[in-house]
OpenMM code with the backbone's topology and positions (N, CA, C; nanometers):
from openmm import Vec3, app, unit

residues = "UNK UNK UNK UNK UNK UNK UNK UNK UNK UNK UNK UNK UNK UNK UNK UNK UNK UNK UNK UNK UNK UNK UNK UNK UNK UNK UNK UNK UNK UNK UNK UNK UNK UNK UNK UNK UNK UNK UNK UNK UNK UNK UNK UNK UNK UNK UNK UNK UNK UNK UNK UNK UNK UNK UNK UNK UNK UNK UNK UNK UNK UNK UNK UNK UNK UNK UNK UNK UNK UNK UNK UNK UNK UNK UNK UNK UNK UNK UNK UNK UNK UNK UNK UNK UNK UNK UNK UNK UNK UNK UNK UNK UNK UNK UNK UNK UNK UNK UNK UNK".split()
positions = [
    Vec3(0.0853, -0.1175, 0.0000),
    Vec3(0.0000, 0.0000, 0.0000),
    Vec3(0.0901, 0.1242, 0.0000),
    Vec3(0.0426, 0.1967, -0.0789),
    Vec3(0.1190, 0.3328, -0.0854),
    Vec3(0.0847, 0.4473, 0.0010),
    Vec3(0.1906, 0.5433, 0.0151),
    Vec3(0.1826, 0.6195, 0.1393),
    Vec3(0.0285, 0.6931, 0.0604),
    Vec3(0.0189, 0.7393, -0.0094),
    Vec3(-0.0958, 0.8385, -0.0453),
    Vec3(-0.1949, 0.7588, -0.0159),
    Vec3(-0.2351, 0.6027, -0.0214),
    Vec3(-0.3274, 0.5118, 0.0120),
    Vec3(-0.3301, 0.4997, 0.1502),
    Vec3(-0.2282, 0.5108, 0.2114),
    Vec3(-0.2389, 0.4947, 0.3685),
    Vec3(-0.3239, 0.6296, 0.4098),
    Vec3(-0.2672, 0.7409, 0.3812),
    Vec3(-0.3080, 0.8492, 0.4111),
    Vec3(-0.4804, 0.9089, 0.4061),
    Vec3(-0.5293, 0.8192, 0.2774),
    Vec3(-0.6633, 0.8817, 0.2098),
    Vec3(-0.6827, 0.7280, 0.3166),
    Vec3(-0.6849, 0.6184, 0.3144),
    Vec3(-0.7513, 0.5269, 0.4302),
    Vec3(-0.7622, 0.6090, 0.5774),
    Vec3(-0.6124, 0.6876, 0.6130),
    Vec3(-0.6253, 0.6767, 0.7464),
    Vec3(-0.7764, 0.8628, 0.7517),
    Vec3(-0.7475, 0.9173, 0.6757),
    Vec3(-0.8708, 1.0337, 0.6273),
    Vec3(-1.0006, 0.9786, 0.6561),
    Vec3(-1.0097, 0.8619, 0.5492),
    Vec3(-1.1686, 0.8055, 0.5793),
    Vec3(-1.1673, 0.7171, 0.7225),
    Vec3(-1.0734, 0.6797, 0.8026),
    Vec3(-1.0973, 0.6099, 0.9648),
    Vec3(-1.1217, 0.6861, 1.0061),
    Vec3(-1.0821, 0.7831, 1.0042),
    Vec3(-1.0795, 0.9505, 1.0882),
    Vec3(-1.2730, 0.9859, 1.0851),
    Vec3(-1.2630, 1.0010, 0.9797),
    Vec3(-1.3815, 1.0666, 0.9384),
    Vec3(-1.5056, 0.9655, 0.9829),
    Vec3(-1.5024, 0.8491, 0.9559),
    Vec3(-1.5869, 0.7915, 0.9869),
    Vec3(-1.6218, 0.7327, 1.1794),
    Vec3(-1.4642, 0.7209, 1.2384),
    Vec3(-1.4734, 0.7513, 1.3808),
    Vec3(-1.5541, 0.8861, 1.4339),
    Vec3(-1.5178, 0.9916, 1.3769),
    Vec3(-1.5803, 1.0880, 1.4399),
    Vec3(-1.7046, 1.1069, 1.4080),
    Vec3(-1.7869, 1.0606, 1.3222),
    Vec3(-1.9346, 1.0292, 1.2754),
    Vec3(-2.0078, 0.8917, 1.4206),
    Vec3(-1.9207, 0.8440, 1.4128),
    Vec3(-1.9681, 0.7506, 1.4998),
    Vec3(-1.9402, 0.8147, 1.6321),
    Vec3(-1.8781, 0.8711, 1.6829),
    Vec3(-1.8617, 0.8986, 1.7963),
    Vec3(-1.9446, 1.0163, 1.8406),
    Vec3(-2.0094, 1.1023, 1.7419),
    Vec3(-2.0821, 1.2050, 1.7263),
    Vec3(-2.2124, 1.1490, 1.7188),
    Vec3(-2.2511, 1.0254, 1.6553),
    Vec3(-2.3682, 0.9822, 1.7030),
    Vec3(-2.3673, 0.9466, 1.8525),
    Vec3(-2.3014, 0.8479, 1.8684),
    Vec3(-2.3006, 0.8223, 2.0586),
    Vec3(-2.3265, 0.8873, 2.1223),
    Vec3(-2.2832, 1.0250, 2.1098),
    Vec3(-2.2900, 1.1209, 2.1950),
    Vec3(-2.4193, 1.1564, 2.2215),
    Vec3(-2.4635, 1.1755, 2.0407),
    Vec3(-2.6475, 1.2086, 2.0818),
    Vec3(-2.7019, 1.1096, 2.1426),
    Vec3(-2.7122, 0.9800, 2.1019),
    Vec3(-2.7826, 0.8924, 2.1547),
    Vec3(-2.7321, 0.8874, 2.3340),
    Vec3(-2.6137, 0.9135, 2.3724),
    Vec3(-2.5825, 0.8956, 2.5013),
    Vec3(-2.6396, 1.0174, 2.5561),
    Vec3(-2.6757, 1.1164, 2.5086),
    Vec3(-2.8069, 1.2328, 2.5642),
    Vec3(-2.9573, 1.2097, 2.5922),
    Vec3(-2.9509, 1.1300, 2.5019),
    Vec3(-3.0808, 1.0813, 2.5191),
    Vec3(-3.1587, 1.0074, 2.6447),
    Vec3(-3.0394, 0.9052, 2.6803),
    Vec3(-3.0401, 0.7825, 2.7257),
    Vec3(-2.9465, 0.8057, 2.8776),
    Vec3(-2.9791, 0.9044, 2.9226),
    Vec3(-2.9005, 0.9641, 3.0147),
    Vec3(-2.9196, 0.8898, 3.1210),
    Vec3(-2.8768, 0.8359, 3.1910),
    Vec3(-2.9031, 0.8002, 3.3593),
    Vec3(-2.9344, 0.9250, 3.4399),
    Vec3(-3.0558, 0.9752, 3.5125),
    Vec3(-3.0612, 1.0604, 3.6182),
    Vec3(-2.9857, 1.0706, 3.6906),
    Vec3(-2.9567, 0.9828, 3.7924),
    Vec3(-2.8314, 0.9719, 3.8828),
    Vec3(-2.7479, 0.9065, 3.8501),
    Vec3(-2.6194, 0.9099, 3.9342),
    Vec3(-2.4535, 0.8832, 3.9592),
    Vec3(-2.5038, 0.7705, 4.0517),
    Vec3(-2.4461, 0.6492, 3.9684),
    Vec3(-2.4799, 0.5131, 4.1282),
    Vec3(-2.3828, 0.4027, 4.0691),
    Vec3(-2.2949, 0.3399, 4.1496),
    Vec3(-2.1863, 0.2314, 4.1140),
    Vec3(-2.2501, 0.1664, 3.9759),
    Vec3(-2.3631, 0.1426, 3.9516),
    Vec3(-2.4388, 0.0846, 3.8345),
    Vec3(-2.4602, 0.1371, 3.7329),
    Vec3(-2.4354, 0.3011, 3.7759),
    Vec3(-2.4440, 0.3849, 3.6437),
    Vec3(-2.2821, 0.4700, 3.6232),
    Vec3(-2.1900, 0.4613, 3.6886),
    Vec3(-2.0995, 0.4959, 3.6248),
    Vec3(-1.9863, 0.4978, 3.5526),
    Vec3(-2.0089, 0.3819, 3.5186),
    Vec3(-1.9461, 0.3341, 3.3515),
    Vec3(-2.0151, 0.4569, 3.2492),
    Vec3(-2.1346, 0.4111, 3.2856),
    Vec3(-2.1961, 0.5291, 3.1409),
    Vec3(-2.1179, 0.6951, 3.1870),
    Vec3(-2.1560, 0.7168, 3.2674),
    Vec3(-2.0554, 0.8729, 3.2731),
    Vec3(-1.8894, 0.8574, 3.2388),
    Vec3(-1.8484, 0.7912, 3.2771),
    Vec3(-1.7122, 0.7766, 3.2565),
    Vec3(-1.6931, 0.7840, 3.0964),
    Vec3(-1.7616, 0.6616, 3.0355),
    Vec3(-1.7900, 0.6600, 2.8371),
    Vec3(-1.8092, 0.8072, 2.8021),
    Vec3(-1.9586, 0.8780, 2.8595),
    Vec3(-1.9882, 0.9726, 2.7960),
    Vec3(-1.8835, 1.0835, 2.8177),
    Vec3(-1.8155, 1.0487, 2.9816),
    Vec3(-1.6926, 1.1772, 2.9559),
    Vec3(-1.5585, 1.1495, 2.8348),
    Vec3(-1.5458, 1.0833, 2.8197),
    Vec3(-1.4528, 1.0659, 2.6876),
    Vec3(-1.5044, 1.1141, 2.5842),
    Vec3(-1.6302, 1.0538, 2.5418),
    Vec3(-1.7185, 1.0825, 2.4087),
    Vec3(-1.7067, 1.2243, 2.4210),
    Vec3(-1.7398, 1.3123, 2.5096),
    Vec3(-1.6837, 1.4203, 2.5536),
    Vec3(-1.6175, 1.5371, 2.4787),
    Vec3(-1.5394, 1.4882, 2.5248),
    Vec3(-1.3645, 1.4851, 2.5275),
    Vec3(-1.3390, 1.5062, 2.3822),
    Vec3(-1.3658, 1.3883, 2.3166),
    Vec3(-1.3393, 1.4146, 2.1794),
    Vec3(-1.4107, 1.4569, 2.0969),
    Vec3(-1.5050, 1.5070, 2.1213),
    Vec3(-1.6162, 1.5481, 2.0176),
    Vec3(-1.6869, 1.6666, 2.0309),
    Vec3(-1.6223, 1.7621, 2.1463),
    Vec3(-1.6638, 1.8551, 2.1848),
    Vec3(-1.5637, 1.9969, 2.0904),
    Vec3(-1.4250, 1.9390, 2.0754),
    Vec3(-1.3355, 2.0285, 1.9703),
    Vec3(-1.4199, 2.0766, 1.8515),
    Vec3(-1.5111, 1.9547, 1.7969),
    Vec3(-1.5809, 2.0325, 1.6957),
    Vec3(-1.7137, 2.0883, 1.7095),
    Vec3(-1.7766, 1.9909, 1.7822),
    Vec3(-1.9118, 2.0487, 1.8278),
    Vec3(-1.9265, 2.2260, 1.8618),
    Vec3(-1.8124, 2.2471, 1.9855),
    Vec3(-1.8418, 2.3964, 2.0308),
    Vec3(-1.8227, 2.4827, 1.9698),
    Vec3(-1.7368, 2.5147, 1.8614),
    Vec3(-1.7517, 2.6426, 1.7265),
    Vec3(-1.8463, 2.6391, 1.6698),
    Vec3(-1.9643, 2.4566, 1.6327),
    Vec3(-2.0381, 2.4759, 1.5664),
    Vec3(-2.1245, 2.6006, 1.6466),
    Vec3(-2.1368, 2.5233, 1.7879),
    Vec3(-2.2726, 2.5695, 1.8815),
    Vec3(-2.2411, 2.6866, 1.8975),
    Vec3(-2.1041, 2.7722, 1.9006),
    Vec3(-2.1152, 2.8871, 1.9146),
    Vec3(-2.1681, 2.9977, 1.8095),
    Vec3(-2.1666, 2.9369, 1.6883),
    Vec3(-2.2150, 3.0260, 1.5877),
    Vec3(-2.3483, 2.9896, 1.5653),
    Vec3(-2.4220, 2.8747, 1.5617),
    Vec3(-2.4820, 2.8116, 1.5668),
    Vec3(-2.6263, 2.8612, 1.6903),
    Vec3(-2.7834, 2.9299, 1.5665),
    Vec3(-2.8774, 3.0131, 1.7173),
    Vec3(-2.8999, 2.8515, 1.7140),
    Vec3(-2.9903, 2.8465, 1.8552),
    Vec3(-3.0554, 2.7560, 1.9373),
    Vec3(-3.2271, 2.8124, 1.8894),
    Vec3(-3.2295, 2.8981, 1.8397),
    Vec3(-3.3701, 2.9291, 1.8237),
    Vec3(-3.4612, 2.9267, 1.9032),
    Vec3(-3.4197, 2.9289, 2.0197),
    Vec3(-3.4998, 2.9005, 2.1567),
    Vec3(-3.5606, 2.8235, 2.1913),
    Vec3(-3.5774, 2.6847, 2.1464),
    Vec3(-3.6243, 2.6022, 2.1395),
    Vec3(-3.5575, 2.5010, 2.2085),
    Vec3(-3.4356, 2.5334, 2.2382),
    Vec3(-3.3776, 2.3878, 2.3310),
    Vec3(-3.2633, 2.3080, 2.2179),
    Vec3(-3.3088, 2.2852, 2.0850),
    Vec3(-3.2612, 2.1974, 2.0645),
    Vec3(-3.1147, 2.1983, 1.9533),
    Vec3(-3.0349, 2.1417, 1.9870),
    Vec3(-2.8787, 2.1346, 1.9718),
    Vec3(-2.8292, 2.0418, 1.8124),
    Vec3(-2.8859, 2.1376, 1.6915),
    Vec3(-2.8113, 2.0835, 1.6048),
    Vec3(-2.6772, 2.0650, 1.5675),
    Vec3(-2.6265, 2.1014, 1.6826),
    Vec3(-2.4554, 2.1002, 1.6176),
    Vec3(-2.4535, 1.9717, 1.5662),
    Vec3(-2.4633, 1.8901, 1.6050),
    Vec3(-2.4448, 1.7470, 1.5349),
    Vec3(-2.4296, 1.6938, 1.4287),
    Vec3(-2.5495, 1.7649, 1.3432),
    Vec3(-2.6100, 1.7794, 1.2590),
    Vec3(-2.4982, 1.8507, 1.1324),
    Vec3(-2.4870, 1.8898, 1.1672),
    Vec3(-2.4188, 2.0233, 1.1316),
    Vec3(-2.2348, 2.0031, 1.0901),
    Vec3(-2.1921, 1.9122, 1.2432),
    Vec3(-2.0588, 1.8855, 1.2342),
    Vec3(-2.0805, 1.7814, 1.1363),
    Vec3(-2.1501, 1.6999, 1.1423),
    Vec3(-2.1658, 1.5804, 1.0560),
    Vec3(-2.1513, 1.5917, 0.8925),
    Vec3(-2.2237, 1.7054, 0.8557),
    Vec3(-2.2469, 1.7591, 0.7036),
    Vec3(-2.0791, 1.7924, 0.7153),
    Vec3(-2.0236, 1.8940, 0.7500),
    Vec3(-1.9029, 1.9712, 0.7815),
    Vec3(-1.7880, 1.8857, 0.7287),
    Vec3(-1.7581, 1.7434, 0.8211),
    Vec3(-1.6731, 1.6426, 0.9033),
    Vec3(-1.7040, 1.6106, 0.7113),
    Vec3(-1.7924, 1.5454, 0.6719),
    Vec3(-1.8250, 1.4593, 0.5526),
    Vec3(-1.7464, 1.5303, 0.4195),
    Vec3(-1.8139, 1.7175, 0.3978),
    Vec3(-1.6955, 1.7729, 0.2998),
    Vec3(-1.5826, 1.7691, 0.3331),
    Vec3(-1.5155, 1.8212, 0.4462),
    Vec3(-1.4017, 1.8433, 0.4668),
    Vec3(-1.3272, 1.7260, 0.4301),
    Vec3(-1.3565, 1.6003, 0.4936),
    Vec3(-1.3191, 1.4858, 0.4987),
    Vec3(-1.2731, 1.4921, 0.3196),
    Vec3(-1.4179, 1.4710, 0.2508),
    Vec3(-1.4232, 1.4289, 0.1108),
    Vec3(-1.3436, 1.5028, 0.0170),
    Vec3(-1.3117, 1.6727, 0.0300),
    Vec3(-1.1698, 1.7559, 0.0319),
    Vec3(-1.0603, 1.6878, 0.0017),
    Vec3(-1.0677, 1.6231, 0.1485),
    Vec3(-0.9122, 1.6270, 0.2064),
    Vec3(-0.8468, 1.5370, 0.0886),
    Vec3(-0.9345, 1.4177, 0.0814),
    Vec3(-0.9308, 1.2685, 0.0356),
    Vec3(-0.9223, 1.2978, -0.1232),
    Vec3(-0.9692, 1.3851, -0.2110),
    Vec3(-0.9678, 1.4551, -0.3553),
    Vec3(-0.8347, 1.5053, -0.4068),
    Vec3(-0.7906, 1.5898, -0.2668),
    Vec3(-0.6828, 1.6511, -0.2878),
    Vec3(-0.5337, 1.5757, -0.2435),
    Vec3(-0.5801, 1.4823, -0.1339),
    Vec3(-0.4178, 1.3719, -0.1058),
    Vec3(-0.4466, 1.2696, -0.3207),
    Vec3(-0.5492, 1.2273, -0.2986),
    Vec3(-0.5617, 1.1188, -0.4545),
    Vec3(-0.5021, 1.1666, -0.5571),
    Vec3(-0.5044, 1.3525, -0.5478),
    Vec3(-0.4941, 1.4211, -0.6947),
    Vec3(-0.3194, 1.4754, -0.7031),
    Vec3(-0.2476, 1.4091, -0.5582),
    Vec3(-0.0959, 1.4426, -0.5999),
    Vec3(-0.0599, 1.3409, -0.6754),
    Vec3(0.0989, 1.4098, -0.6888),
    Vec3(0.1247, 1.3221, -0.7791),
    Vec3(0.2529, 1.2137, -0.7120),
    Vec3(0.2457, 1.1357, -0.7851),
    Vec3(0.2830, 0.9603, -0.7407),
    Vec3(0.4645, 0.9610, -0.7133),
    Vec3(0.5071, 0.9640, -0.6708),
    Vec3(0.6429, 0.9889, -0.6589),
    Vec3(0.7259, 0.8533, -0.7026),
] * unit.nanometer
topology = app.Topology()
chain = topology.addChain("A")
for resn in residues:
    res = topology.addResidue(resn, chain)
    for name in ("N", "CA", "C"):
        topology.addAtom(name, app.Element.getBySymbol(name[0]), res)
């Protein structure tokens, strides 16, 4: 495998981890445990990682990003469309060098 093949693979792991991990997150909102109890904190511990990594892109969305007063938090939405061009960019432009 060639380095430009490694590179446009390791682009689409990338891209597709952070799609998945950006879903979790919503669904781990959803599915919240009310309380902190030896039985429930695995799930906080997960969701603080999920966190962790998915909050770098999320919060520029949400900061530009109205809420419309309504409560509800498309960043997701949003990073997701974002994450998919950028990604698909990136992956156009490593394919379109040239072969050494």
């Amino acid at each position: 495998m060639s380095l430009k093949e490694t590179l446009i693979q390791a682009l689409l792991i990338f891209g597709r981890s952070m799609d998945l991990l950006i879903l979790v997150r919503v669904l781990m909102s959803w599915f919240r445990p009310q309380v902190w109890s030896r039985e429930t904190q695995w799930f906080f511990r997960v969701e603080e990682v999920v966190v962790r990594l998915t909050e770098p892109v999320l919060a520029p969305i949400r900061r530009i990003l109205p809420t419309g007063g309504i409560g509800l938090d498309f960043s997701p939405i949003v990073a997701a469309v974002l994450l998919e061009i950028v990604i698909q960019t990136a992956v156009t432009l490593v394919a379109a060098l040239p072969v050494p």
